[in-house]
C-alpha atoms as an extended CHARMM CRD file, in Angstrom:
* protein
*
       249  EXT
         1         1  UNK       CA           -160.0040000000      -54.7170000000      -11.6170000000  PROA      1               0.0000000000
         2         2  UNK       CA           -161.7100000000      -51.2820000000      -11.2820000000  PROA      2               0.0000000000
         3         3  UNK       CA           -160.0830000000      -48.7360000000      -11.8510000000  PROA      3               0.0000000000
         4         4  UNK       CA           -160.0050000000      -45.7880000000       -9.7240000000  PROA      4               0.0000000000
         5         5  UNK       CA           -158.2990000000      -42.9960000000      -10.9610000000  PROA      5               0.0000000000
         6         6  UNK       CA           -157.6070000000      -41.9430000000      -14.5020000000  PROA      6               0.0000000000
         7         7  UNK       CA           -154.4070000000      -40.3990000000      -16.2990000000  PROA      7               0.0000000000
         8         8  UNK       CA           -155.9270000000      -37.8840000000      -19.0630000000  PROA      8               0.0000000000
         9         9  UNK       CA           -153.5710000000      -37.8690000000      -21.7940000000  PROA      9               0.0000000000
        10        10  UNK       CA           -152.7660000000      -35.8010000000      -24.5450000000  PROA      10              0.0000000000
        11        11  UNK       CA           -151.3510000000      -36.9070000000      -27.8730000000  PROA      11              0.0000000000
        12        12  UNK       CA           -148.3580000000      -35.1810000000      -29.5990000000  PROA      12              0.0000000000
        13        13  UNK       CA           -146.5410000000      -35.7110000000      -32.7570000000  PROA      13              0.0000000000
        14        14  UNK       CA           -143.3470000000      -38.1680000000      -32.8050000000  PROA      14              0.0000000000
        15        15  UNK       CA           -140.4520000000      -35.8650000000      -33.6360000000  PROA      15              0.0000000000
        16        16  UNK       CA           -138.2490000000      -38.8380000000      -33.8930000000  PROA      16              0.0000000000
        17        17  UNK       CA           -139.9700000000      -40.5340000000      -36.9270000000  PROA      17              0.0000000000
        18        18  UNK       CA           -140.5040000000      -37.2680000000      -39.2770000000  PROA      18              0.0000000000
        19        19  UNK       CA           -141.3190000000      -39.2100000000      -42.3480000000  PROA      19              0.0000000000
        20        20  UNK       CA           -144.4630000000      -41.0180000000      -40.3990000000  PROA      20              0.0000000000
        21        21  UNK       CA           -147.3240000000      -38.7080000000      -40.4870000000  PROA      21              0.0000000000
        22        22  UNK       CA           -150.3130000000      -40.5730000000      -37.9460000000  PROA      22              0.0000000000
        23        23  UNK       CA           -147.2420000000      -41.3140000000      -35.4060000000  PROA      23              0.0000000000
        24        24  UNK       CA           -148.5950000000      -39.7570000000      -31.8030000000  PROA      24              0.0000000000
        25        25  UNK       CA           -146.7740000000      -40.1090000000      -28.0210000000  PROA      25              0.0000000000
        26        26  UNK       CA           -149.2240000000      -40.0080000000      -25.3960000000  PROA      26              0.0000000000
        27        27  UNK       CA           -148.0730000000      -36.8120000000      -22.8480000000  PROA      27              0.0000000000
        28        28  UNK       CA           -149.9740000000      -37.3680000000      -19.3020000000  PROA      28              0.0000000000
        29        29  UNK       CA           -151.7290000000      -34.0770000000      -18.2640000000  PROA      29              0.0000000000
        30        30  UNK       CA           -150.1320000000      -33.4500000000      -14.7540000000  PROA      30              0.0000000000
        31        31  UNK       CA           -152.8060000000      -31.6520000000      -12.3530000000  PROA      31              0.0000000000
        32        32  UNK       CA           -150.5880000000      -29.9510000000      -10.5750000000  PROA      32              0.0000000000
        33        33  UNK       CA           -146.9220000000      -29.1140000000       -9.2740000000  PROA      33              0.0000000000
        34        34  UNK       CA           -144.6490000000      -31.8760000000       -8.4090000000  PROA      34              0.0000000000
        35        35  UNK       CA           -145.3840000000      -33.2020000000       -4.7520000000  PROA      35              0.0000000000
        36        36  UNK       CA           -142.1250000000      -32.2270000000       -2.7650000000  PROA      36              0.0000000000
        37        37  UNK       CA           -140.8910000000      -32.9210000000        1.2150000000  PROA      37              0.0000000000
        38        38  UNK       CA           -143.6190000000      -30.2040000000        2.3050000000  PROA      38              0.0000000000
        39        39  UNK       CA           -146.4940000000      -31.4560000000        0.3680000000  PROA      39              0.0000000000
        40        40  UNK       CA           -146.0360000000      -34.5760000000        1.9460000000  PROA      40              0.0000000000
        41        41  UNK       CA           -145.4690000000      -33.6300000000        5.0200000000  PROA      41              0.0000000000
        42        42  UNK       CA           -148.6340000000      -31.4380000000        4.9340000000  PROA      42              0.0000000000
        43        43  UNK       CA           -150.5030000000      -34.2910000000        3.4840000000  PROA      43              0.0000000000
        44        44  UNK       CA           -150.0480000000      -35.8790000000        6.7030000000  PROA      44              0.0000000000
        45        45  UNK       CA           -150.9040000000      -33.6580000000        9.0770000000  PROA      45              0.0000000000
        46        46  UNK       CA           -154.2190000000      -33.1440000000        6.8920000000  PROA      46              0.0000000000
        47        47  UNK       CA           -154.6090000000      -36.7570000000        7.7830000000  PROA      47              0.0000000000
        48        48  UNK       CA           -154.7020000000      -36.3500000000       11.2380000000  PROA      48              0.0000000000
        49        49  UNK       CA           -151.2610000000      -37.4490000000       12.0560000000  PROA      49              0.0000000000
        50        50  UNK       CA           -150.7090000000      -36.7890000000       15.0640000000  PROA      50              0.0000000000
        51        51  UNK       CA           -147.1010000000      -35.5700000000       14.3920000000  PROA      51              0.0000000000
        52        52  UNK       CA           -146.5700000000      -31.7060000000       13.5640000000  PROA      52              0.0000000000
        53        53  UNK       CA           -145.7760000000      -31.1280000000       10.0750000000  PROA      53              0.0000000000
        54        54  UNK       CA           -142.0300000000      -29.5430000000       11.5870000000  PROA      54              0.0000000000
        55        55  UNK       CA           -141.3230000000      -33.3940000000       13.0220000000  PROA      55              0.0000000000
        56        56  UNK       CA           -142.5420000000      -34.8760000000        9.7220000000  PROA      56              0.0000000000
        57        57  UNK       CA           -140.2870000000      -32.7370000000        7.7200000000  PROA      57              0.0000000000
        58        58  UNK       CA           -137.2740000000      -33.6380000000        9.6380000000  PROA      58              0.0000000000
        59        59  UNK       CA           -138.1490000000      -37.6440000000        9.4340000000  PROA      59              0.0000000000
        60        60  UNK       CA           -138.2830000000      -37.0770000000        5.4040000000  PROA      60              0.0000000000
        61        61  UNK       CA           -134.9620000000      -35.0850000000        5.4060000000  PROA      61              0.0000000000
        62        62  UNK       CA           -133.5590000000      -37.2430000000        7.1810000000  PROA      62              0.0000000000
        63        63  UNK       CA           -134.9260000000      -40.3200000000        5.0770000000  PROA      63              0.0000000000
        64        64  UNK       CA           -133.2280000000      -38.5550000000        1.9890000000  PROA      64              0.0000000000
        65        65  UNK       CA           -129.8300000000      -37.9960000000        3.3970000000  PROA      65              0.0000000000
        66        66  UNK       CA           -129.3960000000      -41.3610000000        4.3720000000  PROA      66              0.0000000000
        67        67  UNK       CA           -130.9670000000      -42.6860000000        0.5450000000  PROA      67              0.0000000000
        68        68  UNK       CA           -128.6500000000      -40.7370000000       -0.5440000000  PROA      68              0.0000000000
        69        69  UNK       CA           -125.8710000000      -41.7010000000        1.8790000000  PROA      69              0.0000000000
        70        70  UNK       CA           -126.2600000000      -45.1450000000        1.1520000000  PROA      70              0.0000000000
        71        71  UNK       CA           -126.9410000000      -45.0740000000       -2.4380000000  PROA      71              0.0000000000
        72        72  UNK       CA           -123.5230000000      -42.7460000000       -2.5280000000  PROA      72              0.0000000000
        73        73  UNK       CA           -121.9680000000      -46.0060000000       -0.6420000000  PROA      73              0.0000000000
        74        74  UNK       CA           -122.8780000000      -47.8570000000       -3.6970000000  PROA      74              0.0000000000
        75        75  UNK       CA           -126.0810000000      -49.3110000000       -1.8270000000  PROA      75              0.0000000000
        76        76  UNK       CA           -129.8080000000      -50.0880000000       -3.7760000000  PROA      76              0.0000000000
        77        77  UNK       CA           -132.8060000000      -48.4790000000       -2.0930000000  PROA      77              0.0000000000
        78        78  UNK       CA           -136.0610000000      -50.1540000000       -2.0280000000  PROA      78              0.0000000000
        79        79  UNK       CA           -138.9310000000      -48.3690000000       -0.9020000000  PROA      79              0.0000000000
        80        80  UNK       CA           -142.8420000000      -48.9330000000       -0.8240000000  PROA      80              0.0000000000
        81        81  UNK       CA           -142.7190000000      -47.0430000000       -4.1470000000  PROA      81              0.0000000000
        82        82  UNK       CA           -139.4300000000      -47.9100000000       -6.1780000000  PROA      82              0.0000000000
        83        83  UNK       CA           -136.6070000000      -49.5080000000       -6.5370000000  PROA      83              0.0000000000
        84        84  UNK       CA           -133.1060000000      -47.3270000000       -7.0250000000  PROA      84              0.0000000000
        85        85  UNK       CA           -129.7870000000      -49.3670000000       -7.5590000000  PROA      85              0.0000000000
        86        86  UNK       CA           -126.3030000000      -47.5950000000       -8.9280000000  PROA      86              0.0000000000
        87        87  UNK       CA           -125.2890000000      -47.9710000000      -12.4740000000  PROA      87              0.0000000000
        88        88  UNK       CA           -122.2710000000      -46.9910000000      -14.4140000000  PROA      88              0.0000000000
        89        89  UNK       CA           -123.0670000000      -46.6410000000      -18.2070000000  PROA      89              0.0000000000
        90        90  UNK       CA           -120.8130000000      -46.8870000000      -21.1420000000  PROA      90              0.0000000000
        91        91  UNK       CA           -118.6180000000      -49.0130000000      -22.2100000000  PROA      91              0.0000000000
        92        92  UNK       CA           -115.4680000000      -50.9440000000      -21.1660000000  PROA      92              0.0000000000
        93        93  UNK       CA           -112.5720000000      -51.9380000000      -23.3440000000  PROA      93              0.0000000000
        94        94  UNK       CA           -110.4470000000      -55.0220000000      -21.5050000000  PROA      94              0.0000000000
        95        95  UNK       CA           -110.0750000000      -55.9010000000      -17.8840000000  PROA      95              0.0000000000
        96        96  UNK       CA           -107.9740000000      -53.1870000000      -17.1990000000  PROA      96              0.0000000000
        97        97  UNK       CA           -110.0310000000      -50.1480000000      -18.5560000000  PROA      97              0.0000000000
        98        98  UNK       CA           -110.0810000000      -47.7250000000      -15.9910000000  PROA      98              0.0000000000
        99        99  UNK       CA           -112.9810000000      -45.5640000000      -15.3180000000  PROA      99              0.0000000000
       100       100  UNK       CA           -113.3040000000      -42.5250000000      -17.2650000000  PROA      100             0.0000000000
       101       101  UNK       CA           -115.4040000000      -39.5720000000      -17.3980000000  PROA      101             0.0000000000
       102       102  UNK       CA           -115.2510000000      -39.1730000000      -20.5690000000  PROA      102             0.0000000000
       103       103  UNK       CA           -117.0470000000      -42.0380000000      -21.2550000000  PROA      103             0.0000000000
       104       104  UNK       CA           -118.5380000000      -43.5860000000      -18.0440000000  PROA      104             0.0000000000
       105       105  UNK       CA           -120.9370000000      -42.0350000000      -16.2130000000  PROA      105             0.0000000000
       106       106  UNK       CA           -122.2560000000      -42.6470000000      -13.3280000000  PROA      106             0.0000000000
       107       107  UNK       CA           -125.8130000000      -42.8420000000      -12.6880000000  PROA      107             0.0000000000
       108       108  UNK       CA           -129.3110000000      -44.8820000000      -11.3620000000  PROA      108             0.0000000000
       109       109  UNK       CA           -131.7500000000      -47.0160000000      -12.7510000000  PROA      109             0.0000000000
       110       110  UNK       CA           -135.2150000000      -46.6280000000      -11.2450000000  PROA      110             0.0000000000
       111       111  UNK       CA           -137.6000000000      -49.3520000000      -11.4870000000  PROA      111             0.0000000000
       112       112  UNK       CA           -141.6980000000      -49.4900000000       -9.4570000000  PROA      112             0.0000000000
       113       113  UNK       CA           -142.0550000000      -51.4850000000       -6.8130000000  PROA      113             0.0000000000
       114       114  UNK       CA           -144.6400000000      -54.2740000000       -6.2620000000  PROA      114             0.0000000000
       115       115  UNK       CA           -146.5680000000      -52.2880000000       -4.3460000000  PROA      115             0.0000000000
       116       116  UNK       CA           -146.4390000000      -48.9680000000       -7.2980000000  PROA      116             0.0000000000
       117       117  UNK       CA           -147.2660000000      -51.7420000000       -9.9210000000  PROA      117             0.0000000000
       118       118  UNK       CA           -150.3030000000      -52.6150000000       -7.9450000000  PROA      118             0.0000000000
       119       119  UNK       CA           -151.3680000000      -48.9570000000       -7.6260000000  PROA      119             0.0000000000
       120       120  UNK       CA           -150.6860000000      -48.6080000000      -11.5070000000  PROA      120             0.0000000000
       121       121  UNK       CA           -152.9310000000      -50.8270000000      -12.3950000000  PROA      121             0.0000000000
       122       122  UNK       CA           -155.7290000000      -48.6170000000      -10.9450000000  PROA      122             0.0000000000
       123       123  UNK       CA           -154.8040000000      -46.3230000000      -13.5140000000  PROA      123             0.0000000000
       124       124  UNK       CA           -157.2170000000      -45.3580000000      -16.1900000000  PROA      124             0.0000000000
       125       125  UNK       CA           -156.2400000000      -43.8210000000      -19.3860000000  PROA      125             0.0000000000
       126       126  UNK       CA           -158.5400000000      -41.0750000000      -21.1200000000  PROA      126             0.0000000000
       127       127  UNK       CA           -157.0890000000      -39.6550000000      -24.4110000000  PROA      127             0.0000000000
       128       128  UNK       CA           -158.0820000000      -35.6480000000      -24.7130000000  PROA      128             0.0000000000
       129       129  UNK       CA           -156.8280000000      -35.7100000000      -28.1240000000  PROA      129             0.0000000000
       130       130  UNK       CA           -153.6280000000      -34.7950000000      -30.1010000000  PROA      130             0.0000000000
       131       131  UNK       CA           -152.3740000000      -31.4600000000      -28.0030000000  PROA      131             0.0000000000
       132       132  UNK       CA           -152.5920000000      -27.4490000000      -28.9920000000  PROA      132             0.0000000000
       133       133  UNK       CA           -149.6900000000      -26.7950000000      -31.6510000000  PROA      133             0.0000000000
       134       134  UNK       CA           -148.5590000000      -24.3210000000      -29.4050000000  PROA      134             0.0000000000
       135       135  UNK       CA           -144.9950000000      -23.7940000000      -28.5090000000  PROA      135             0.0000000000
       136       136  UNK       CA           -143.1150000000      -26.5190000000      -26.9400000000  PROA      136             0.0000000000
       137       137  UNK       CA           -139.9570000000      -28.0120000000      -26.5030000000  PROA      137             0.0000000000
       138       138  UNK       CA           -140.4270000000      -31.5990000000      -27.7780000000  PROA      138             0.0000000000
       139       139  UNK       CA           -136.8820000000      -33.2790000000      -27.5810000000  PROA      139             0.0000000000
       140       140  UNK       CA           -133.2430000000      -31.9770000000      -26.7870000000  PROA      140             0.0000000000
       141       141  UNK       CA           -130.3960000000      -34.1490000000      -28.6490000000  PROA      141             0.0000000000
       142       142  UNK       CA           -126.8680000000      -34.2800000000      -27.5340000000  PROA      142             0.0000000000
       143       143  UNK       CA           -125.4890000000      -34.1620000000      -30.9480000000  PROA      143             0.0000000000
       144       144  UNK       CA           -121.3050000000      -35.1270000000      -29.9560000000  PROA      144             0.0000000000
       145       145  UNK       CA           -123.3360000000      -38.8700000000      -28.3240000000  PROA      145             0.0000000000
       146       146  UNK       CA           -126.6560000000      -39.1320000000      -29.9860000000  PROA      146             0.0000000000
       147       147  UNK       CA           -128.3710000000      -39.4150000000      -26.6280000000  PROA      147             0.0000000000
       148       148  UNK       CA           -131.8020000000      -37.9050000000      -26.1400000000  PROA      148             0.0000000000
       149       149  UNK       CA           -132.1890000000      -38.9520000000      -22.0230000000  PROA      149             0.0000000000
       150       150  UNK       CA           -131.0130000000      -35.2950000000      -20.8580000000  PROA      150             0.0000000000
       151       151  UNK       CA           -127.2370000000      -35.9420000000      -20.6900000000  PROA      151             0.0000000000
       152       152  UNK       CA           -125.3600000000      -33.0310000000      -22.4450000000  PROA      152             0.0000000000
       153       153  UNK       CA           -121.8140000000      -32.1290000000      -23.3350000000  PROA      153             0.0000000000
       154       154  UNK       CA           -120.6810000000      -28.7740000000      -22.3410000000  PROA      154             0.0000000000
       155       155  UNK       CA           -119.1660000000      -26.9630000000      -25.2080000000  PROA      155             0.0000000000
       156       156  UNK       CA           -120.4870000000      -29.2770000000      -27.7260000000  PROA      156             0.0000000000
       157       157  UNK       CA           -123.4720000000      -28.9490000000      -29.8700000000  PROA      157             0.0000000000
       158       158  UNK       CA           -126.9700000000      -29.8620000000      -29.0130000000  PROA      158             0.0000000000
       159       159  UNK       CA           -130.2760000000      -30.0140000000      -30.5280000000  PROA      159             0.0000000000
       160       160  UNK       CA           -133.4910000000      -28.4010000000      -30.0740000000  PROA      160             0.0000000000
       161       161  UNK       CA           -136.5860000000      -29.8430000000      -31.6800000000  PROA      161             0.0000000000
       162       162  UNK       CA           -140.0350000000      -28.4390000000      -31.1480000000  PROA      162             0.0000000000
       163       163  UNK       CA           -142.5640000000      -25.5500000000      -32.3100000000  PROA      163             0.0000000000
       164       164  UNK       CA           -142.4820000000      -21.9590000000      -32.2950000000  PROA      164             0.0000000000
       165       165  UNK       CA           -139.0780000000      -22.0890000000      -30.9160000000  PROA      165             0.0000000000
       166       166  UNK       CA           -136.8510000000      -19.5790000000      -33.3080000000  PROA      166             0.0000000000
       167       167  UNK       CA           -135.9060000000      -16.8730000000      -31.3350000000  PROA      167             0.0000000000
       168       168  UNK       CA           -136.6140000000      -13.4840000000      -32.9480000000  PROA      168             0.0000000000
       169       169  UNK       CA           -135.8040000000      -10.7170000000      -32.6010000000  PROA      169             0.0000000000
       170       170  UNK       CA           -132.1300000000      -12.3990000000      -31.8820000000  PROA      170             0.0000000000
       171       171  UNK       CA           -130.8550000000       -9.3890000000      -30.7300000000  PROA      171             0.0000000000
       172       172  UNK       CA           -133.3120000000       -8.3750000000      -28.5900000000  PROA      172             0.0000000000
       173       173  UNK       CA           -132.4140000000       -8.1630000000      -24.6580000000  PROA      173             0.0000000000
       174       174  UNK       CA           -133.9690000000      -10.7230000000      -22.5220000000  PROA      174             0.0000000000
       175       175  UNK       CA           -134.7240000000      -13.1100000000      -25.5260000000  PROA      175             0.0000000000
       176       176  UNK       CA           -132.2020000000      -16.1390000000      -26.0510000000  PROA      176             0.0000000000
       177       177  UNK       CA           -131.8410000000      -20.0140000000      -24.9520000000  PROA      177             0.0000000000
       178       178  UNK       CA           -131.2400000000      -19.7270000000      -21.1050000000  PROA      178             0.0000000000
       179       179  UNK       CA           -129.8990000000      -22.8920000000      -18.8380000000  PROA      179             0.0000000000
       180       180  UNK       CA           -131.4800000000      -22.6590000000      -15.6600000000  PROA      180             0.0000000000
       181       181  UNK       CA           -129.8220000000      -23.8570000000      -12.2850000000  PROA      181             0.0000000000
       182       182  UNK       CA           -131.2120000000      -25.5890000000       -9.8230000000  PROA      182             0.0000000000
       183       183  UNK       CA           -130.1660000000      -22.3780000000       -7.3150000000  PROA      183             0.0000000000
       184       184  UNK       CA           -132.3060000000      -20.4920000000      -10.1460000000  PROA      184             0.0000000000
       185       185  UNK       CA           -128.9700000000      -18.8490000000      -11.7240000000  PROA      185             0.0000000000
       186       186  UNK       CA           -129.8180000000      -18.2240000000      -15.5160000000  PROA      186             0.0000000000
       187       187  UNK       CA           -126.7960000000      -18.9210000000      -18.2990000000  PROA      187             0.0000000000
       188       188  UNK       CA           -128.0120000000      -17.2610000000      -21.8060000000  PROA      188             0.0000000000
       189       189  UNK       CA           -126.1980000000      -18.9050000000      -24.8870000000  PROA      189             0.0000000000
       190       190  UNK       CA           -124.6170000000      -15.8860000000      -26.1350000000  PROA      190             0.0000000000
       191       191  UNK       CA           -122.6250000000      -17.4600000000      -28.9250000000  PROA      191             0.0000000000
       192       192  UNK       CA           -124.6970000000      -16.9960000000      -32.2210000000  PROA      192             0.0000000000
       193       193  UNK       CA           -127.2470000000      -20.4160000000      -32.9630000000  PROA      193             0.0000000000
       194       194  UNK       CA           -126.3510000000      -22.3260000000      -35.2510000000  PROA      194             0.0000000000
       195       195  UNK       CA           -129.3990000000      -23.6270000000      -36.6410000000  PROA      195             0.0000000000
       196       196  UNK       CA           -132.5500000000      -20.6000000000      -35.8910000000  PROA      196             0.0000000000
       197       197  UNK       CA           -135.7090000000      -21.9780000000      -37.1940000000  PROA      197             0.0000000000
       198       198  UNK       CA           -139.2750000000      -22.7470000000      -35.9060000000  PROA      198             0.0000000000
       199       199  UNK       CA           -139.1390000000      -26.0640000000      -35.1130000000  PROA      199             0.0000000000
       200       200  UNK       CA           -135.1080000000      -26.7250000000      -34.4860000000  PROA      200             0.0000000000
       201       201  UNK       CA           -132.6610000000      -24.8920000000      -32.9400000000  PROA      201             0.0000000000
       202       202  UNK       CA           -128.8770000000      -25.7400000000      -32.9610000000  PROA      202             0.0000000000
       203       203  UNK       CA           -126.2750000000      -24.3760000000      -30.3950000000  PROA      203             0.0000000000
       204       204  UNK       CA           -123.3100000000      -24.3470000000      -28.4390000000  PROA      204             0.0000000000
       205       205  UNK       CA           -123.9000000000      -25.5320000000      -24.6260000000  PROA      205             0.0000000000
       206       206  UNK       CA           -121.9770000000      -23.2740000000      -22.5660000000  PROA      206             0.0000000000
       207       207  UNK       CA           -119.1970000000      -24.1440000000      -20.2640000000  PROA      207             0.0000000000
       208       208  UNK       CA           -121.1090000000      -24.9870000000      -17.2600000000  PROA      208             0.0000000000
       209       209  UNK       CA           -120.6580000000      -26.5140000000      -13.9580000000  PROA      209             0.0000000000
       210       210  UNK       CA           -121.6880000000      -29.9790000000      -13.3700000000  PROA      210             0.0000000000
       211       211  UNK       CA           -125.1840000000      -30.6580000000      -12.4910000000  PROA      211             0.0000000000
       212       212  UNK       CA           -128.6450000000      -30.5940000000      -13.2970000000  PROA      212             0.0000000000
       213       213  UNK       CA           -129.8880000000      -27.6400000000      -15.2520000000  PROA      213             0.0000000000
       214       214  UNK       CA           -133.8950000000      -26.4070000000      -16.5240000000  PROA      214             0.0000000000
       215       215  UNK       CA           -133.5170000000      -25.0750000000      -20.6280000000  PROA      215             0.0000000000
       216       216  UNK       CA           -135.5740000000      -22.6620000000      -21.1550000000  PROA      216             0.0000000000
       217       217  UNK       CA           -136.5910000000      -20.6510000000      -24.2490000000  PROA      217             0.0000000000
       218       218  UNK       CA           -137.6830000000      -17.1000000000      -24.3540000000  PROA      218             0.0000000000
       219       219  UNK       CA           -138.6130000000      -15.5300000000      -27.8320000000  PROA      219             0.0000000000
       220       220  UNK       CA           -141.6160000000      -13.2770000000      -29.4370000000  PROA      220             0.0000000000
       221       221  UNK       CA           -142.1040000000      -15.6600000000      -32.4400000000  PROA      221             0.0000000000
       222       222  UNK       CA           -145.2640000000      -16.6750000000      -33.4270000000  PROA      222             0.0000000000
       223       223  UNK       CA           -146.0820000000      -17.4280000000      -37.3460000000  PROA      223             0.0000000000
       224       224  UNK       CA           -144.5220000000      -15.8090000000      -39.8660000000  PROA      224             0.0000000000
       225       225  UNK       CA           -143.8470000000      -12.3520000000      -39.9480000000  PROA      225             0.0000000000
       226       226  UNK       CA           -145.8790000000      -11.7220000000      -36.9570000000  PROA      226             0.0000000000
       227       227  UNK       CA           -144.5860000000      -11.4420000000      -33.7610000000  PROA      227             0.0000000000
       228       228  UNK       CA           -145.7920000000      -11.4530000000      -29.9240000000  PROA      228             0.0000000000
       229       229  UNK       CA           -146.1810000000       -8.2430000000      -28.2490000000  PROA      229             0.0000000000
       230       230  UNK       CA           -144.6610000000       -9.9440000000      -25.0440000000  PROA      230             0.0000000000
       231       231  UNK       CA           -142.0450000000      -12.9210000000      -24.6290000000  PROA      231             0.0000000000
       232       232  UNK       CA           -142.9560000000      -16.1470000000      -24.1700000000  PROA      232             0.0000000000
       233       233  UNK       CA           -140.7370000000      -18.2750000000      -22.4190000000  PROA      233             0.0000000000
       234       234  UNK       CA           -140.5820000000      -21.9220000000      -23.7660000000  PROA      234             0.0000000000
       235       235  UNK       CA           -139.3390000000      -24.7210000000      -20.8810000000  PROA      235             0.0000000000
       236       236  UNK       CA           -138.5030000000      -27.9110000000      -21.6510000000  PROA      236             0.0000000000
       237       237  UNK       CA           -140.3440000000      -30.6240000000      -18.9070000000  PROA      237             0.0000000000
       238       238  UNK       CA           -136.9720000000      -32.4370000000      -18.3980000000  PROA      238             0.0000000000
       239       239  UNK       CA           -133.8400000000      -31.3320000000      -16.4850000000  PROA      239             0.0000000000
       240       240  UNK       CA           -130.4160000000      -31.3770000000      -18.5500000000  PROA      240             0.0000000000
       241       241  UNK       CA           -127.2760000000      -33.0270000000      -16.8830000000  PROA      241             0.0000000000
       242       242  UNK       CA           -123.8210000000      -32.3740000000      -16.7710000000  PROA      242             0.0000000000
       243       243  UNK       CA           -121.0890000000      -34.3430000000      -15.0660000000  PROA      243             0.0000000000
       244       244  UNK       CA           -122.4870000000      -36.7500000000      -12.7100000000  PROA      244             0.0000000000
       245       245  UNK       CA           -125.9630000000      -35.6700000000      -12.8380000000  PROA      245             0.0000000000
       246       246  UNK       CA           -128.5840000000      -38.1210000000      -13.3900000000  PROA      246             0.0000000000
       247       247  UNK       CA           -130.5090000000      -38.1420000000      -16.8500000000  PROA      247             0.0000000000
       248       248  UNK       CA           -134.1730000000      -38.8950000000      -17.2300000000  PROA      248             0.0000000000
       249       249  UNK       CA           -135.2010000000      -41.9930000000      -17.1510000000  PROA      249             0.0000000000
């Protein structure tokens, strides 16, 4: 089959096996934002719907209250682009065991459709090559469960594995690990880090409310001694949960 569009990837180092040195994960190059209701919706008017892109945007509001109605119901979607069907992870001790918090949580699995698996296999891949060493946030470990999908503990220790990532000056105002919420309210960690270096930091999550949060790094480290006239601010590509959020899948 032809294919007709191509994903250009680039290749970055394996932080999970350290002692392998030609280990690479392939990181897609995204080409712009994420598409949200209003893209879409503008999408389709630029096709010539014949809908205004006000009566579109209501149809796809609509369309996600009720997914989310019924999927709150305990209902599976299925779509023309994926599957989404409940899921309660962890595990249960006897017939009896009860559901807790603690250690259930409730959550999705997300699987293509037959239709998406037919578009993905238009796909092209074109390696760029193993990516800038620049800063990044590689991989955030919850360190109380071991899990690396995005799920967190509040007031529990997690860690922070990337490049360029040691916050200096530590003291400094506007510099720190921030948790960013989806209303765009910013948290700083303000209990000292336990771990400070350039590749791994180590820290407290703060008591936070339940939900779905951006980390985000801002520091003037660079290599060394020398330091960045201006902060750079460090985000990692995947949202952190608490509570019932949903982790990356």
């Amino acid at each position: 089959m032809a294919k007709k569009t191509v994903w250009k990837v680039w290749l970055r180092r394996n932080l999970l096996t350290k002692d392998v040195e030609n280990d690479f994960i392939a990181e897609v190059s995204t080409t712009g934002s994420t598409l949200r209701n209003e893209d879409i919706a503008a999408r389709m008017v630029a096709a010539r719907s014949e809908l205004r892109m006000e009566t579109i945007l209501s149809i796809l509001q609509s369309r996600d209250e009720i997914i989310r109605e019924a999927i709150a119901q305990g209902s599976a979607v299925q779509d023309g682009c994926v599957r989404i069907a409940p899921r309660i992870s962890g595990s249960w001790f006897g017939v009896n065991h009860s559901f807790d918090p603690a250690v259930h949580k409730i959550t999705l699995d997300v699987s293509p459709s037959a239709e998406m698996r037919s578009t993905l296999e238009t796909v092209g891949v074109e390696v760029l090559g193993e990516k800038d060493s620049g800063a990044f946030i590689g991989l955030v470990t919850d360190i109380t469960t071991g899990k690396t999908d995005g799920a967190i503990t509040p007031d529990e220790d997690i860690m922070v594995s990337g490049d360029k990532i040691k916050i200096v000056p530590e003291d400094e105002e506007g510099l720190g690990v921030f948790f960013v919420g989806v209303s765009g309210t910013e948290t700083r960690v303000t209990r000292k880090l336990t771990e400070n270096m350039p590749k791994k930091l180590v820290f407290r999550v703060p008591s936070l409310a339940p939900g779905s949060y951006t980390l985000k790094v801002v520091t003037r480290y660079s290599h060394g001694a020398q330091l960045l006239k201006d902060p750079r601010s460090i985000v990692y590509e995947f949202p952190l949960t608490l509570g019932n959020g949903t982790p990356h899948l």
